[in-house]
C-alpha positions as CSV (number, residue, x, y, z in Angstrom):
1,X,-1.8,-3.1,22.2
2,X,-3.3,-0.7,19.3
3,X,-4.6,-2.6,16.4
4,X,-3.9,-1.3,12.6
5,X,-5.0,-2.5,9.1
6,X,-3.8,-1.4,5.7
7,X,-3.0,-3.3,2.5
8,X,-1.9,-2.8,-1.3
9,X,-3.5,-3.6,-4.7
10,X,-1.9,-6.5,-6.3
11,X,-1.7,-4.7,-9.8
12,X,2.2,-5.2,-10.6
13,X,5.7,-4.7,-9.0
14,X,5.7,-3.1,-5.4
15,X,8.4,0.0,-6.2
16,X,10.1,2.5,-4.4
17,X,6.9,5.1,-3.9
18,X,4.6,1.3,-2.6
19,X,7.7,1.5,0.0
20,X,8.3,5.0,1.1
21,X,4.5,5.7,1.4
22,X,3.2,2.8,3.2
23,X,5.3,-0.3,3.5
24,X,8.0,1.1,5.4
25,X,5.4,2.7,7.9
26,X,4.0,-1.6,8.3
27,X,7.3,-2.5,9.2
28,X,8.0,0.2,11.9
29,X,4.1,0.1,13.4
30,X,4.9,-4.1,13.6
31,X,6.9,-3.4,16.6
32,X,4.0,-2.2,18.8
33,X,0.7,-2.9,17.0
34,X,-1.2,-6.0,16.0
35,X,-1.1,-6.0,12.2
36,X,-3.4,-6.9,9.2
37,X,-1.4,-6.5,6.5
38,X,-3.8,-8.0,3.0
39,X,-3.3,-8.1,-0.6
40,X,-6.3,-6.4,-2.3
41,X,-6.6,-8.7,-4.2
42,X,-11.1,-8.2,-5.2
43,X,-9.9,-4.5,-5.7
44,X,-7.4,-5.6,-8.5
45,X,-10.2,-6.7,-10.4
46,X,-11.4,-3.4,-10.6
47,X,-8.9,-2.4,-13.2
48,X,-7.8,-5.8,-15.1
49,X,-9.3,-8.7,-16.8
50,X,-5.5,-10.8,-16.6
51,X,-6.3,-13.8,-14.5
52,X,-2.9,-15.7,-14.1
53,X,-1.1,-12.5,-14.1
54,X,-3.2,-11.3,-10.7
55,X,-2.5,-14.9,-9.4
56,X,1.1,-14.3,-10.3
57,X,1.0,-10.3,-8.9
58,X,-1.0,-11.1,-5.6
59,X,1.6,-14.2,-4.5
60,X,4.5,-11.8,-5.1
61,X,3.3,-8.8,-3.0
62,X,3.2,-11.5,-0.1
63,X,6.4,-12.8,-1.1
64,X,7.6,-9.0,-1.5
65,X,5.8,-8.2,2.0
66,X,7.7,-10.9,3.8
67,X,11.2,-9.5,1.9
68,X,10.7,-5.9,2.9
69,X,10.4,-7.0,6.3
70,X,7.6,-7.9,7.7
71,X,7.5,-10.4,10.2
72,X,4.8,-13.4,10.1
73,X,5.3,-13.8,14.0
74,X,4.0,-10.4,14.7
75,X,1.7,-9.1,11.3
76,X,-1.0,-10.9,10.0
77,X,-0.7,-11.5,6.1
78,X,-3.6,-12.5,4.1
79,X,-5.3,-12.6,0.8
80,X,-8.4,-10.7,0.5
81,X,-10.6,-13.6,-1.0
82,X,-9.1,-15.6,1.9
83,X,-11.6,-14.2,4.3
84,X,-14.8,-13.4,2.0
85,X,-17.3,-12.3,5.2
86,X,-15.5,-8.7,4.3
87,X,-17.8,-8.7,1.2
88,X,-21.1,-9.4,3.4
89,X,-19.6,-6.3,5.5
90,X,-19.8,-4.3,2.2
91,X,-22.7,-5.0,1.3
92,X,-24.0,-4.3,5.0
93,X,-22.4,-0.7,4.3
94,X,-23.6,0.5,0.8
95,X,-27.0,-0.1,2.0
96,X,-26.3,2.8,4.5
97,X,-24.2,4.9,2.4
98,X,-26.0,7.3,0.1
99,X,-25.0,7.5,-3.7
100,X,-24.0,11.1,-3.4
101,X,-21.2,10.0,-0.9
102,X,-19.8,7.5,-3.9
103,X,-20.2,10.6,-6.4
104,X,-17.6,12.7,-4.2
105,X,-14.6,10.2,-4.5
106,X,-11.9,10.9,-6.5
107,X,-11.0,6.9,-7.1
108,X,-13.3,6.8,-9.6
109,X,-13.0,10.0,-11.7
110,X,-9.4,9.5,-11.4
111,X,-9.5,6.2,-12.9
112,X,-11.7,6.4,-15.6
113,X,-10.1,9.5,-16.8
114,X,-6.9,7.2,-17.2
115,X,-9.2,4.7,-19.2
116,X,-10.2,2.0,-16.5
117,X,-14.1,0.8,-17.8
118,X,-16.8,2.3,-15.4
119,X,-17.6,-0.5,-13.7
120,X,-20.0,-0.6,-10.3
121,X,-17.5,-2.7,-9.0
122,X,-15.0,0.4,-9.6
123,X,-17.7,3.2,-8.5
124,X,-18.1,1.4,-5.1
125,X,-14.8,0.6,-4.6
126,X,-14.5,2.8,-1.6
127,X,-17.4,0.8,0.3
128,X,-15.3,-2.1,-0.2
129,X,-12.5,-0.4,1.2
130,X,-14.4,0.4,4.4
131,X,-15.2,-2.9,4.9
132,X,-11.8,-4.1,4.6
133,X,-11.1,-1.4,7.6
134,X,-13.8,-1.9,9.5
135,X,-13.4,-5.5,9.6
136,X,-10.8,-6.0,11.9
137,X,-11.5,-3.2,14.4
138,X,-8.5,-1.3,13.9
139,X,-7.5,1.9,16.0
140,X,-5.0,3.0,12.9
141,X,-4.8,3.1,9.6
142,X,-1.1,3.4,8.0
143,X,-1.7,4.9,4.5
144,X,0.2,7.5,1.8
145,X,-1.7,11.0,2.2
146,X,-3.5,10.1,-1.3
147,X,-5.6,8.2,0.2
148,X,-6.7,10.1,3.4
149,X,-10.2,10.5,1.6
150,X,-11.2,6.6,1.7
151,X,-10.2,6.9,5.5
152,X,-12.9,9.7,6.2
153,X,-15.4,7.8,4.1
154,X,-15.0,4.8,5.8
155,X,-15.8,6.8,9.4
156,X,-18.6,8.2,7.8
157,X,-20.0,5.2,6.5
158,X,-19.1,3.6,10.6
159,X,-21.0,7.1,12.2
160,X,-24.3,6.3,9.6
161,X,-24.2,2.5,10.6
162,X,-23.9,3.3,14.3
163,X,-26.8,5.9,13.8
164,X,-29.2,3.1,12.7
165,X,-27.7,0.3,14.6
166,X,-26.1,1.2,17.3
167,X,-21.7,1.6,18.2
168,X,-21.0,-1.3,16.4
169,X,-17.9,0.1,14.3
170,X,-14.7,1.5,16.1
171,X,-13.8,4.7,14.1
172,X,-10.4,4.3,12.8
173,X,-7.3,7.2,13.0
174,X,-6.1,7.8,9.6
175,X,-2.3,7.6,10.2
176,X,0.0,9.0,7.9
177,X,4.1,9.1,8.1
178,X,5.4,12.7,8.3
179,X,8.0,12.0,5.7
180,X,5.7,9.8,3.4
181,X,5.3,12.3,0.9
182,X,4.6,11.6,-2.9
183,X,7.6,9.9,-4.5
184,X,8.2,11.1,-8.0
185,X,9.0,8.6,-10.8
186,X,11.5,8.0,-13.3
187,X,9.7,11.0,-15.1
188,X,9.2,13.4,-12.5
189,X,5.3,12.9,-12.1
190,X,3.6,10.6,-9.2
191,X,5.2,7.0,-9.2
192,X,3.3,4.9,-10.1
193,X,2.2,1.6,-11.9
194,X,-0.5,3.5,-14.2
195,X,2.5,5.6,-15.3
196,X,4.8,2.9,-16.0
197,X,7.7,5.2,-14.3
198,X,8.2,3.3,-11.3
199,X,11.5,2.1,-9.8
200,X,11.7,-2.1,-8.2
201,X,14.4,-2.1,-6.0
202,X,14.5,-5.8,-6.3
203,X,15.6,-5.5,-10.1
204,X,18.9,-7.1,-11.0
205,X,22.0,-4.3,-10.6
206,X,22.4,-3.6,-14.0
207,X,18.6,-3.1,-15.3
208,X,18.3,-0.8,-11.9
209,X,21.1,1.0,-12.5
210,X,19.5,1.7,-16.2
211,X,16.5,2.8,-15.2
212,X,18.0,5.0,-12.3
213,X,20.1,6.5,-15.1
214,X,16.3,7.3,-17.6
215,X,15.4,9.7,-14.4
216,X,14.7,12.7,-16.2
217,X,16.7,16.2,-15.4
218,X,17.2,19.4,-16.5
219,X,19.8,20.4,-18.7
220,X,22.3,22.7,-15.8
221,X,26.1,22.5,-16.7
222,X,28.1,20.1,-13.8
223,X,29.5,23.4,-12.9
224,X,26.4,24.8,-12.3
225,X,24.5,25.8,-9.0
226,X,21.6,23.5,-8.8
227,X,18.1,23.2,-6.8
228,X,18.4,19.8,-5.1
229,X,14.4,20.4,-4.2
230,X,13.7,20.6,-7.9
231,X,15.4,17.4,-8.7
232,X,13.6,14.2,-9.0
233,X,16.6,12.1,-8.0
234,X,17.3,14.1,-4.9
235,X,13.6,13.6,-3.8
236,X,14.4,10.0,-4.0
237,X,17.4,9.7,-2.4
238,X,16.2,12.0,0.8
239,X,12.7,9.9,1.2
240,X,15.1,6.8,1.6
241,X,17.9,8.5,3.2
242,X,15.7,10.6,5.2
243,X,15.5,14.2,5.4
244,X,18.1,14.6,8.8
245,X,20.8,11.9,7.1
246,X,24.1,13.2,7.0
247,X,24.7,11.9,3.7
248,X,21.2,13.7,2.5
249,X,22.7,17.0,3.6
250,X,26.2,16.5,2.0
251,X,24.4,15.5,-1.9
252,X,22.3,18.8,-0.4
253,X,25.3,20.4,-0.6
254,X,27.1,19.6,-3.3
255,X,23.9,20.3,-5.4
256,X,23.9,24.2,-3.8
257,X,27.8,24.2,-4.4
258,X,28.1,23.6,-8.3
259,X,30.2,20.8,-9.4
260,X,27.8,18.1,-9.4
261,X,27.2,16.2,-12.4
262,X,23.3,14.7,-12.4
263,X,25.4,11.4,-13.3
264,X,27.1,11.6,-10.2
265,X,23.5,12.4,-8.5
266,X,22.4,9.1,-9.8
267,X,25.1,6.8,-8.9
268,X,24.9,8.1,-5.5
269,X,20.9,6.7,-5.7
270,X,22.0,3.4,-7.1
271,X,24.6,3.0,-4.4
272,X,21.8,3.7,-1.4
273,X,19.1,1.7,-3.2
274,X,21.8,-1.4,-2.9
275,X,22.8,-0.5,0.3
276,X,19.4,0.4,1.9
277,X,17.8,-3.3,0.2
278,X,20.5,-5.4,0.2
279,X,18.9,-7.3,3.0
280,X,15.5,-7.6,1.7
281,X,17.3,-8.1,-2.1
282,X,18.6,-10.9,-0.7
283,X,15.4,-12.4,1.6
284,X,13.8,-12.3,-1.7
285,X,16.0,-14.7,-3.1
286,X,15.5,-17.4,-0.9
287,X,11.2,-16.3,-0.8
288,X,11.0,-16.8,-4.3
289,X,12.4,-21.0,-3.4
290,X,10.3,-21.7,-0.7
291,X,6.7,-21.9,-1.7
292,X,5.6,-23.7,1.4
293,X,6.9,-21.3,3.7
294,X,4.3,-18.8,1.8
295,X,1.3,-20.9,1.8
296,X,1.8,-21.4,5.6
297,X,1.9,-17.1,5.9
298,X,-1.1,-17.2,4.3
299,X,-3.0,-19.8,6.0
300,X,-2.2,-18.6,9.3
301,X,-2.7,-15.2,8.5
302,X,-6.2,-15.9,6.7
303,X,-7.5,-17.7,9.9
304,X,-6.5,-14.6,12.1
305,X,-8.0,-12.4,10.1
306,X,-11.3,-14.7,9.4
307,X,-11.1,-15.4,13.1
308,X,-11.4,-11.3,13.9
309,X,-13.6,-10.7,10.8
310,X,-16.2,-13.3,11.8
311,X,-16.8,-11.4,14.9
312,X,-16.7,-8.0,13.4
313,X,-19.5,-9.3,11.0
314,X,-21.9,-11.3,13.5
315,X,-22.3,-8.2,15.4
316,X,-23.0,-5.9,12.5
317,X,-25.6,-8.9,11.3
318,X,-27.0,-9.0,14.9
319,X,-27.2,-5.5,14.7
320,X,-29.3,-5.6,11.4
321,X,-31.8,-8.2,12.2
322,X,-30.1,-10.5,10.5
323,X,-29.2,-13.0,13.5
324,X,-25.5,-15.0,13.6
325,X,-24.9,-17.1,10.2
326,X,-25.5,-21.0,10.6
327,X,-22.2,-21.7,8.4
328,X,-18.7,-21.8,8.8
329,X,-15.9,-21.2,5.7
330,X,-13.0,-22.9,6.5
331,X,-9.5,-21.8,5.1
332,X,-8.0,-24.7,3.7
């Protein structure tokens, strides 16, 4: 069975473009892969200084995770300071990865220009990144096309490692969903948390239904022809629909016949976000009661991943010079 890794910051609400791009792929790869599913957690601190509100935000991705659909029995869920041997790994890696590989990466231009402080921790975020991959000796990695670059530097950081040690990293595929385009926010640019545009499809009906309603369109008559590909709430609809769903094709078609009201358009989206979540609306519900039943995903997950991770590392330290370490971190 093929192993695969991937994970998600815990930097606010998982929303519909967290779902279509990457959590959706999880669920369908859980079926025939062995998962690692974390909550970057150490890359959250990156871009906030909030300490209870990234307690708050990394409990409810797992609690989010677990509603969505993944399933404890077959993905491994863990908290990234849960198994802190990936941070030796990084370090083990930036001492192998020249400086003008760091000045390439977009995460960091991209991030400062929206104001995030320059930190080093930020700069070398993509080292850390690698680490978390490498870690676990996945085949795959399930991720949204925008980040396709931190893929290819963590191979090249695995082929300059092997060059000086030996094959001690597997090189991981870059997997990315056919359909898992970029989902457009309540505005029309790149969902997102940054952008405060993003849709929760676990909001209460009448707050969702709101916020579906703020999704910006042109101003087209109802009688009107109308370019569904043009419309942010069509994008939507067809990235949960899917592009070869029946009912995508009809709201295709009513767009390209004239009649259609954008109001109409958007109750159509509210109806297929309830329908589509209703299950994991309502898994949610009981999550957010059962603390225990979280703290035991974690645990066991944590001591998969340490158990996996612990390897990983001894070999790379072997590999260095370093010899096996003479302690043991135990999850509590």
């Amino acid at each position: 069975m093929k192993r695969a890794l991937s994970g998600v910051q815990p930097t606010g609400q998982l929303h519909l473009g967290n779902y279509a791009g990457a959590i959706r792929q999880f669920i369908e790869l859980q079926a025939n892969h062995e998962m690692y599913i974390f909550v970057a957690s150490y890359h959250a601190l990156t871009s906030g200084r909030d300490a209870p509100a990234l307690a708050a935000a990394t409990r409810q991705v797992v609690i989010d995770y677990l509603a969505f659909g993944l399933d404890p029995q077959r993905t491994h869920i863990y908290l990234q300071q849960d198994v802190p041997q990936v941070t030796e790994l990084c370090w083990l890696l930036s001492c192998v990865c020249p400086k003008s590989l760091m000045d390439k990466a977009t995460t960091f231009k991209d991030k400062t220009a929206k104001g995030i402080p320059a930190s080093v921790g930020l700069y070398s975020y993509p080292i850390l990144q690698a680490a978390d991959i490498l870690s676990v000796d996945p085949d795959v990695v399930p991720v949204g096309e925008d980040q396709r670059q931190h893929i290819e530097i963590t191979r090249d950081l695995a082929e300059k490692f092997n060059h000086h040690y030996g094959e001690v990293f597997r090189l991981p595929d870059i997997l990315v969903r056919p359909d898992a385009g970029t989902l457009p926010g309540v505005d029309g640019q790149k969902m997102s948390k940054s952008y405060g545009n993003t849709i929760d499809p676990f909001l209460a009906e009448k707050p969702l239904k709101k916020l579906i309603n703020s999704i910006k369109t042109d101003s087209l008559p109802v009688e009107a022809a109308k370019d569904p590909e043009k419309c942010t709430v069509f994008q939507i609809y067809r990235a949960l629909a899917g592009a070869n769903d029946p009912r995508t094709t009809a709201l295709a078609g009513k767009y390209q016949a004239g009649g259609l009201g954008y109001g109409q358009a958007k109750q159509a989206l509210f109806e297929l976000i309830l329908e589509h979540f209703g299950p994991a609306r309502a898994r949610r519900e009981k999550l957010m009661h059962d603390p225990g039943y979280i703290d035991q995903v974690l645990t066991s997950g944590a001591q998969a991943a340490q158990a996996k991770v612990c390897e990983v590392v001894a070999r790379a330290r072997q590999a260095c010079g370093l010899g096996t370490s003479r302690a043991a971190i135990t999850i509590q």
